[in-house]
RODO-2510 file (C-alpha; in nm, 4 decimals, decimal comma):
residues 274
     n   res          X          Y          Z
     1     x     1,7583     1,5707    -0,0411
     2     x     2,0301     1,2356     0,0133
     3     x     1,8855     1,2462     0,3796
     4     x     1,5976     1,3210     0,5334
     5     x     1,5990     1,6722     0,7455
     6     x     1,4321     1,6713     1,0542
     7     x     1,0571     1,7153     0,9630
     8     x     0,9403     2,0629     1,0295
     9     x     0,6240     2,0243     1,0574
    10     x     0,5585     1,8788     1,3979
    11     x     0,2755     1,9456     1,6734
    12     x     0,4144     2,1562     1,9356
    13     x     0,5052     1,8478     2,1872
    14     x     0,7922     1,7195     1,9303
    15     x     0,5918     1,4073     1,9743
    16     x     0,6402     1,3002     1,5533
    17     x     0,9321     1,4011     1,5646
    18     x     0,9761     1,1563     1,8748
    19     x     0,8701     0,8653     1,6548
    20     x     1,1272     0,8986     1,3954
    21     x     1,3868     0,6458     1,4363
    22     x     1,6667     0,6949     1,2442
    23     x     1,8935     0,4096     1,4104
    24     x     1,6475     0,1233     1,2435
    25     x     1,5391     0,0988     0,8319
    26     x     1,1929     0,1345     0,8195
    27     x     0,9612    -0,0139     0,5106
    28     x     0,8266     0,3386     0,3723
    29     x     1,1724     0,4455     0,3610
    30     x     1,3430     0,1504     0,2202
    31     x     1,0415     0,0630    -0,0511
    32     x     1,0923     0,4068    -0,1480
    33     x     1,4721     0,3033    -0,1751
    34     x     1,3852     0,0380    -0,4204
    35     x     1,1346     0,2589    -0,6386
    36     x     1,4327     0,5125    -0,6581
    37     x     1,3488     0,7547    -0,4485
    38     x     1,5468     1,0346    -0,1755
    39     x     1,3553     0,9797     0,1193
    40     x     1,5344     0,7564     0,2947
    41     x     1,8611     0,7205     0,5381
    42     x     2,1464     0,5396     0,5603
    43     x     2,0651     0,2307     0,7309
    44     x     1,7772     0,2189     0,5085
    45     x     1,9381     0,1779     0,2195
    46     x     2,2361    -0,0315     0,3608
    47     x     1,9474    -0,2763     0,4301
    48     x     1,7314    -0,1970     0,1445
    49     x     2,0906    -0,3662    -0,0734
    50     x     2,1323    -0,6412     0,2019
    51     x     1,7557    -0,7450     0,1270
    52     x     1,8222    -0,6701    -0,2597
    53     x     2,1851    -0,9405    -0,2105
    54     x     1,8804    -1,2202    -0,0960
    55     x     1,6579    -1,1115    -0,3423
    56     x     1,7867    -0,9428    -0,6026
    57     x     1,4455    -0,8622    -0,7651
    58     x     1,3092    -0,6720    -0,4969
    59     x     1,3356    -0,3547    -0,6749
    60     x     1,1170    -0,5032    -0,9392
    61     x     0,8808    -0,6033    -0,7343
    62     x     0,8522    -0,2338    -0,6056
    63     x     0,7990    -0,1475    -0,9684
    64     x     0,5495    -0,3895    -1,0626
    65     x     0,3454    -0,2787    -0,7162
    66     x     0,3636     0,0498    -0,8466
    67     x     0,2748    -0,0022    -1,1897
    68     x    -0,0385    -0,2444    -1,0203
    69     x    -0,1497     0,0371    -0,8572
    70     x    -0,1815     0,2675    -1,1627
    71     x    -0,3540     0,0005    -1,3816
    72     x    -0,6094    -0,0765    -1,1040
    73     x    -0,6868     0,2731    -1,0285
    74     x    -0,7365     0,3907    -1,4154
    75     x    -0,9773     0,1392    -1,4634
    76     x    -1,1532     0,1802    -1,1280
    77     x    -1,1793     0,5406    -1,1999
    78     x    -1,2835     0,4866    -1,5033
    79     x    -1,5051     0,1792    -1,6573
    80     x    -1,5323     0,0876    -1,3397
    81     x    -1,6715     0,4164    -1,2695
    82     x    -1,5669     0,4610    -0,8960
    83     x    -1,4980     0,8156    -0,7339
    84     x    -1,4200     0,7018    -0,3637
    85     x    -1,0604     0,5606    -0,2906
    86     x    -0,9261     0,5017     0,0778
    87     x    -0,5864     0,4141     0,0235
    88     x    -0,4317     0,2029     0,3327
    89     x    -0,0371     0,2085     0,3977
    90     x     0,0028     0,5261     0,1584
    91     x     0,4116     0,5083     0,1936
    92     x     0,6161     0,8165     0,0735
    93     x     0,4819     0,9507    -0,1850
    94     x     0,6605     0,8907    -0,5503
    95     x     0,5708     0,9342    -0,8738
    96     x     0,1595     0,8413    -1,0131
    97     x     0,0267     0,8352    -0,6608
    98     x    -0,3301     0,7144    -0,5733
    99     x    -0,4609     1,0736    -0,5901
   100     x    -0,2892     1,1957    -0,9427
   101     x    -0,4240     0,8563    -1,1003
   102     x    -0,7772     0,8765    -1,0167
   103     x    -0,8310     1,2463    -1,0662
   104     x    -0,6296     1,2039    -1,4133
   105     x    -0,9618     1,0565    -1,4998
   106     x    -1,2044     1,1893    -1,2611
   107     x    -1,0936     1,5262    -1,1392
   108     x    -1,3893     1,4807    -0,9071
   109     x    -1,3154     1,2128    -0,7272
   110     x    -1,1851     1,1974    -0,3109
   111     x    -0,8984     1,0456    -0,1970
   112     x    -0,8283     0,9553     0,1728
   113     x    -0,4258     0,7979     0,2305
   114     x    -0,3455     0,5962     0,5452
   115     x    -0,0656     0,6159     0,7247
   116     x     0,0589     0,5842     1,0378
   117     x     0,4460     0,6270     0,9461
   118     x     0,6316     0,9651     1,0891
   119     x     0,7687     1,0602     0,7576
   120     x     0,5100     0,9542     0,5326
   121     x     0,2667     1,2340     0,7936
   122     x     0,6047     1,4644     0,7104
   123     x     0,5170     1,4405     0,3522
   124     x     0,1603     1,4548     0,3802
   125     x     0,1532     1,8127     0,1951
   126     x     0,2853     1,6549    -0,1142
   127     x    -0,0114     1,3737    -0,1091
   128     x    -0,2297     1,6739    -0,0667
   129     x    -0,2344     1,8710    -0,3937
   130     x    -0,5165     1,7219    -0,5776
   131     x    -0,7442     1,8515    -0,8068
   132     x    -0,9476     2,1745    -0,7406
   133     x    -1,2594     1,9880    -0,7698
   134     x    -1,1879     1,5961    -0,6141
   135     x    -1,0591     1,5844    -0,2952
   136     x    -0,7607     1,4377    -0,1207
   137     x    -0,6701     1,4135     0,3029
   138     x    -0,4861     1,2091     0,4627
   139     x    -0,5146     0,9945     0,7994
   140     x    -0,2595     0,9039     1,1117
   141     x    -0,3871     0,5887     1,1644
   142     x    -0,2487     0,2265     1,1921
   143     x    -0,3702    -0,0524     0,9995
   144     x    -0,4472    -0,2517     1,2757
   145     x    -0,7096    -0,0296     1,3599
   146     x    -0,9976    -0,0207     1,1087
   147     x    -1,2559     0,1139     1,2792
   148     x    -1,0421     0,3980     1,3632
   149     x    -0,9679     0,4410     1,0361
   150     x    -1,2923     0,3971     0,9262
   151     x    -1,4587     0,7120     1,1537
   152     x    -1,1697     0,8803     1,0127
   153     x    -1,2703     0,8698     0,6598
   154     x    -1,5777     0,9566     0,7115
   155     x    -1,5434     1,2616     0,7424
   156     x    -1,4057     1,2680     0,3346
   157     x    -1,5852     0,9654     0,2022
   158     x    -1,9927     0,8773     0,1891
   159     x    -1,9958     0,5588     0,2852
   160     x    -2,2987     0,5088     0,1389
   161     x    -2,1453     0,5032    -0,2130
   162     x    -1,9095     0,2281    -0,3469
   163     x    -1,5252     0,3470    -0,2560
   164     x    -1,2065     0,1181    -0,3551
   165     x    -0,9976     0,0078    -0,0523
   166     x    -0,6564    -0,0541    -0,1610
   167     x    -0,4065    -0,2320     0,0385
   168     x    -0,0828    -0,2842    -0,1760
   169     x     0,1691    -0,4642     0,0404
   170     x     0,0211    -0,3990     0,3809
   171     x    -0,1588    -0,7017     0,4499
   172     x     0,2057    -0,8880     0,5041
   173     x     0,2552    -0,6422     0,8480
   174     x    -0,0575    -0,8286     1,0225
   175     x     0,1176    -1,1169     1,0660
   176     x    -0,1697    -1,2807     1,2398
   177     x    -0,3737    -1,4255     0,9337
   178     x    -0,7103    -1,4438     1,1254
   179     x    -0,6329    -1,0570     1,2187
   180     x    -0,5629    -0,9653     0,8620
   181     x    -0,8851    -1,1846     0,7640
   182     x    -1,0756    -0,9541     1,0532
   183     x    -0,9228    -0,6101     0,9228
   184     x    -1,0405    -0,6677     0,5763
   185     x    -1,3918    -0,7621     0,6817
   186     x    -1,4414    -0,4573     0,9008
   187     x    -1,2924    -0,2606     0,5835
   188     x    -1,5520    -0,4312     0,3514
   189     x    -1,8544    -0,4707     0,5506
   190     x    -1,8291    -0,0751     0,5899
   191     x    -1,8577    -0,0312     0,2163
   192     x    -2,1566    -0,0398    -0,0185
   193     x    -2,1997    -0,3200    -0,2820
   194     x    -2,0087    -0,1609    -0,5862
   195     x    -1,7269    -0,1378    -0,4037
   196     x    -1,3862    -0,2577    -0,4427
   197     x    -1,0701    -0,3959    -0,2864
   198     x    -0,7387    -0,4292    -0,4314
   199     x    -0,4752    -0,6306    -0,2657
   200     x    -0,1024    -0,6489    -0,2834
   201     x     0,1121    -0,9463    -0,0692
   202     x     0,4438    -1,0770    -0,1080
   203     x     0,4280    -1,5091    -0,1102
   204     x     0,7372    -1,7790    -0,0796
   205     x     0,4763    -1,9307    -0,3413
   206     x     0,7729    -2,1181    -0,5392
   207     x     0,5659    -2,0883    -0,8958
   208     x     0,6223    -1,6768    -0,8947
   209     x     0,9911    -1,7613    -0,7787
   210     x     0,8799    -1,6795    -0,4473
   211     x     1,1299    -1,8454    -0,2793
   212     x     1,4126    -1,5836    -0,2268
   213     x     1,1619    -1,4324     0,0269
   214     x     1,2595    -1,6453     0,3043
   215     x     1,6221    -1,5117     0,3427
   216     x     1,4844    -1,1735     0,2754
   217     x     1,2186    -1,1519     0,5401
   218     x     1,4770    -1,2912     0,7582
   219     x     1,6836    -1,0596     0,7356
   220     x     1,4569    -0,8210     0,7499
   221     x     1,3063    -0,9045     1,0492
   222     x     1,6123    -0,9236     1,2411
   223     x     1,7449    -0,5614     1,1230
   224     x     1,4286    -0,3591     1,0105
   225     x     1,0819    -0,2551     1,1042
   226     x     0,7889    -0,3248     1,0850
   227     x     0,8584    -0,7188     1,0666
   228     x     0,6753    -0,8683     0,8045
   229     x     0,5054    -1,2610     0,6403
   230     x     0,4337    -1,4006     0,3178
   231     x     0,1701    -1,5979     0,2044
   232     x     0,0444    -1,8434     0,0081
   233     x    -0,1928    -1,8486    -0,2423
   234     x    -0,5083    -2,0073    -0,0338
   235     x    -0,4557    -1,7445     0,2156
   236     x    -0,4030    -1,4528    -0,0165
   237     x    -0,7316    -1,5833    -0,1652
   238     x    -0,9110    -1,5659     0,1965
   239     x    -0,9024    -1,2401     0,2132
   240     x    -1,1123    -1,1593    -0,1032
   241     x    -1,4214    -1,4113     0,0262
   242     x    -1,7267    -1,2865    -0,0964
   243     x    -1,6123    -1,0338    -0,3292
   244     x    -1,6226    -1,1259    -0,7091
   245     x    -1,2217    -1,1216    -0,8828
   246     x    -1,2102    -0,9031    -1,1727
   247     x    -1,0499    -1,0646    -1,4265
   248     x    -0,7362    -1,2117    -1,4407
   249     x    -0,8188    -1,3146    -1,0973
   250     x    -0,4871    -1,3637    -0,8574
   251     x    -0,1838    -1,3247    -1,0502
   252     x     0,1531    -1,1858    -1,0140
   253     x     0,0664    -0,8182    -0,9341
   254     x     0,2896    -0,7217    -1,2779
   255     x     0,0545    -0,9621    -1,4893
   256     x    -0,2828    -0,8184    -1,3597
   257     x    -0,3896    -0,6744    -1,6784
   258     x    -0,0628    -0,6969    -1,8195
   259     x    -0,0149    -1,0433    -1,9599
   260     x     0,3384    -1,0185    -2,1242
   261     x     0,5153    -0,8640    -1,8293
   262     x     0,7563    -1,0548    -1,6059
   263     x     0,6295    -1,2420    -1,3104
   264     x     0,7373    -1,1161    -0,9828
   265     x     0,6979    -1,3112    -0,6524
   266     x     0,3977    -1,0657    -0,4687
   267     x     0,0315    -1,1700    -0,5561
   268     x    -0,2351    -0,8725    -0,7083
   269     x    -0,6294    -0,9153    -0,7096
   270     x    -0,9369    -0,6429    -0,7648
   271     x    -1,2360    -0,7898    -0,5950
   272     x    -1,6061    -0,6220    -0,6473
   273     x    -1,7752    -0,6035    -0,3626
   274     x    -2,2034    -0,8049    -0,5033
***
């Protein structure tokens, strides 16, 4: 579909249906925009190109998130040996989601997605089909809320065994950095040692050409929601204290195991939780 159609499945008080705002672009419909997908309106993609005019390598970016995620997962999954995976701003589903890469090389293992986007929970069938013998659910929950999210999960994950928390590009809608710092600890001091997080966030950073954020962000915070920040390096790095960086360490997310690629301006780490 061009547009979205009203989402069908609602509760019975239209309340999700209530949240949808289809006057204002929202991030899960304009990042899926930029990675090429159909779920998305109008204003989201008239801003989705306005952002793209200040930063015309925003739709790489998108790309090289994507491709992050699938190089991180594979190897978690597998030489890493991980079969837990609570993945934190899900977005719309596209193509090699968390699910379909970890269960390409552990059919066991058990996927919980995070969400707390109206058409993402629309789409939440889609994020569902997993493997008959891992498992895959999904959560309404905001990231600003870890412990809620946390309870949630339990109820798919044993948090007594090591589980990857991924957080590609979610970090940069807490714009508080102590808050961010807090949500991540919660997140981390939940999980065993053996676990993982892996962390995308967009930087101004002028060495990954991280300039053409400002004007973008601008922008995008006067016309779009949620509103979003940037970081540097020293703070990107605060929020992997205590965990050990698998190698490269913090790179551009499109060089993280991928040395010849082009730099984009949005930081990507794995850290091991001792």
């Amino acid at each position: 579909m061009t547009d979205l159609d009203p989402p069908h499945d609602l509760d019975a008080s239209g309340t999700l249906h209530d949240r949808i705002r289809t006057d204002i672009a929202h991030n899960a419909r304009v990042w899926n925009y930029w990675l090429g997908g159909k779920d998305n309106y109008p204003v989201d993609r008239e801003v989705g190109d306005r952002v793209t005019a200040f930063h015309p390598s925003i739709g790489a970016v998108a790309r090289a998130d994507r491709a992050f995620l699938g190089r991180a997962v594979t190897h978690l999954a597998g030489e890493a040996g991980v079969r837990q995976f609570l993945d934190i701003g899900t977005g719309l589903p596209t193509a090699d989601n968390t699910h379909e890469v970890a269960q390409r090389v552990a059919p066991d293992a058990r996927i919980v997605y995070v969400d707390n986007d109206p058409i993402v929970l629309t789409h939440a069938r889609a994020l569902l089909t997993g493997t008959a013998e891992g498992t895959t659910e999904y959560v309404d929950a905001d990231a600003h809320d870890p412990r809620r999210i946390l309870a949630a999960a339990a109820r798919t994950l044993d948090f007594s065994r090591p589980v990857a928390v991924l957080m590609l590009g979610i970090l940069n809608f807490v714009l508080d950095t102590d808050e961010a710092r807090s949500i991540v600890r919660t997140l981390m001091d939940a999980v065993p040692s053996g676990s993982h997080l892996v962390l995308t966030h967009p930087t101004y950073d002028a060495d990954l050409g991280g300039e053409a954020n400002v004007a973008a962000m601008e922008f995008w915070n006067a016309h779009a929601t949620p509103p979003i920040t940037a970081r540097g390096r020293a703070e990107f790095a605060s929020f992997l204290e205590g965990l050990d960086l698998l190698e490269p360490g913090i790179v551009s997310c499109a060089r993280w195991r991928a040395p010849e690629a082009a730099e984009v301006a949005q930081f990507g780490a794995v850290g091991r939780k001792p």
